[in-house]
N, C-alpha and C positions, 0 to 999 in steps of 0.2 A: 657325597656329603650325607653323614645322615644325621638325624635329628631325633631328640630322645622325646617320645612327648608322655607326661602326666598328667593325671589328674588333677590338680589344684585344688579345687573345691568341686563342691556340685555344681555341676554342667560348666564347669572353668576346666578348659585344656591350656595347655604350656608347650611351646616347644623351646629349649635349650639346643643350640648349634654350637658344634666345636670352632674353634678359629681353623679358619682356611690359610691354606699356603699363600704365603707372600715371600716373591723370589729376594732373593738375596739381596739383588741390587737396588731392588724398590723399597725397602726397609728404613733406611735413612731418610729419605725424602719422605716416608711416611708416618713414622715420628715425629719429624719437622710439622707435617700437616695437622697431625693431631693436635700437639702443641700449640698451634694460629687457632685451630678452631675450637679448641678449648677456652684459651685467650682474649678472643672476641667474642666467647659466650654462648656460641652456636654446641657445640657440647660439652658433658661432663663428664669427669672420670666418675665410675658405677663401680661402690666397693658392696652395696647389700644383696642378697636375693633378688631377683628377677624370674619373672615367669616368662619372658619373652629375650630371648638370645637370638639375632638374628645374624645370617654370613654378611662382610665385608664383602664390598666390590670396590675394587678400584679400578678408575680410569686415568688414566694417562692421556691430559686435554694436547693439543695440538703446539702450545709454546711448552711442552713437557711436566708443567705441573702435574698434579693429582687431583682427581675431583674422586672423593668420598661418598658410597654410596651404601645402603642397607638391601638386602634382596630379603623382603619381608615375606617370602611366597607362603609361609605356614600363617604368619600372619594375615595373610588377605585372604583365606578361607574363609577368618570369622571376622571378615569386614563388611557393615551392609552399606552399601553403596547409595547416594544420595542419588535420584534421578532427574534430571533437569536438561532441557533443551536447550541445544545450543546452536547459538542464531549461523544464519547462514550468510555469506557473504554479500546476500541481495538484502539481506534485512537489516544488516549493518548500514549500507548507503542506504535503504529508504532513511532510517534513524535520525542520518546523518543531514538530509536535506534542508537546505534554510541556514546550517552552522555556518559564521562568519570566524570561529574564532575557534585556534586548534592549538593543542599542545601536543610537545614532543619529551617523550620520557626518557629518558635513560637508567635502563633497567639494568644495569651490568653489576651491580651492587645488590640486585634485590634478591638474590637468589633463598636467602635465606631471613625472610620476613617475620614469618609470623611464630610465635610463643605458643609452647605446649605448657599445655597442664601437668602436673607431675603424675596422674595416673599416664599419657599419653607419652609423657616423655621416657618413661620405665618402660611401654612400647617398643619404644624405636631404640633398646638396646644393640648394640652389635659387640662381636668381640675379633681381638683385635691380637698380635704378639705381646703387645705392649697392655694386655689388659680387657677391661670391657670400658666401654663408654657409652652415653647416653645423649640424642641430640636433644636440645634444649628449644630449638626452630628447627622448623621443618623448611622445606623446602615448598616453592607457593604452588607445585601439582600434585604434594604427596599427599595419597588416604587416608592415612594412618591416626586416628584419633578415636579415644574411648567413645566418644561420642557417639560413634562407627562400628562398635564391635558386637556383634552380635550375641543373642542373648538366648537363643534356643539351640542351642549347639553344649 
């Protein structure tokens, strides 16, 4: 894989990725996917400049669908990472002690929650056979937000 990187502005790097091989077979049903997640709004098709091109992954979940994924790795160089403790299984039940009243989620829906900004969604470009596209939601463990991107680089 290689990646072309420029300058952009002062102290602004880019890297632009070429689209990565997608087998023959997978093609179809990848299209189909881009299509639903176009659709439901989770991305967009990207006709302007981008400083940020990142490779396509795809996975092949276990009933054979496709789950879509970005491999931001040049982008998470200039990502500052927020630092924050996360509780431990004992501090969870202390938390918990005294709760009479519990709910149960159903998170099989939520995978793609939360709305990007338009600097952040020109981020999580990837490209694709079928083009470049843009996710519009990110997915609720990804880094990836201007908000994040560092600034001494």
């Amino acid at each position: 894989m290689s990646a072309r990187q420029t300058p952009h502005k002062e102290n602004d790097v880019t890297s632009l990725l070429a689209v990565q091989h997608v087998p023959w077979d997978l093609r179809g049903q990848l299209k189909t996917e881009l299509d639903r997640l176009e659709k439901i709004g989770v991305i967009r098709r990207t006709e302007e400049p981008t400083g940020w091109v990142n490779a396509l992954v795809i996975v092949e979940k276990p009933n054979g669908s496709l789950r879509l994924c970005l491999d931001p790795k040049d982008l998470n160089a200039y990502i500052k990472r927020e630092h924050y403790h996360l509780p431990h299984k004992s501090e969870i039940i202390a938390d918990m002690a005294g709760a009479q009243v519990f709910f149960k989620l159903d998170a099989s829906q939520v995978f793609y929650q939360m709305q990007l900004d338009e600097a952040s969604t020109m981020l999580g470009t990837m490209a694709t056979p079928y083009g470049r596209y843009s996710f519009k939601k990110k997915a609720v463990w990804d880094q990836f937000s201007t908000r994040n991107l560092r600034q001494d680089n």
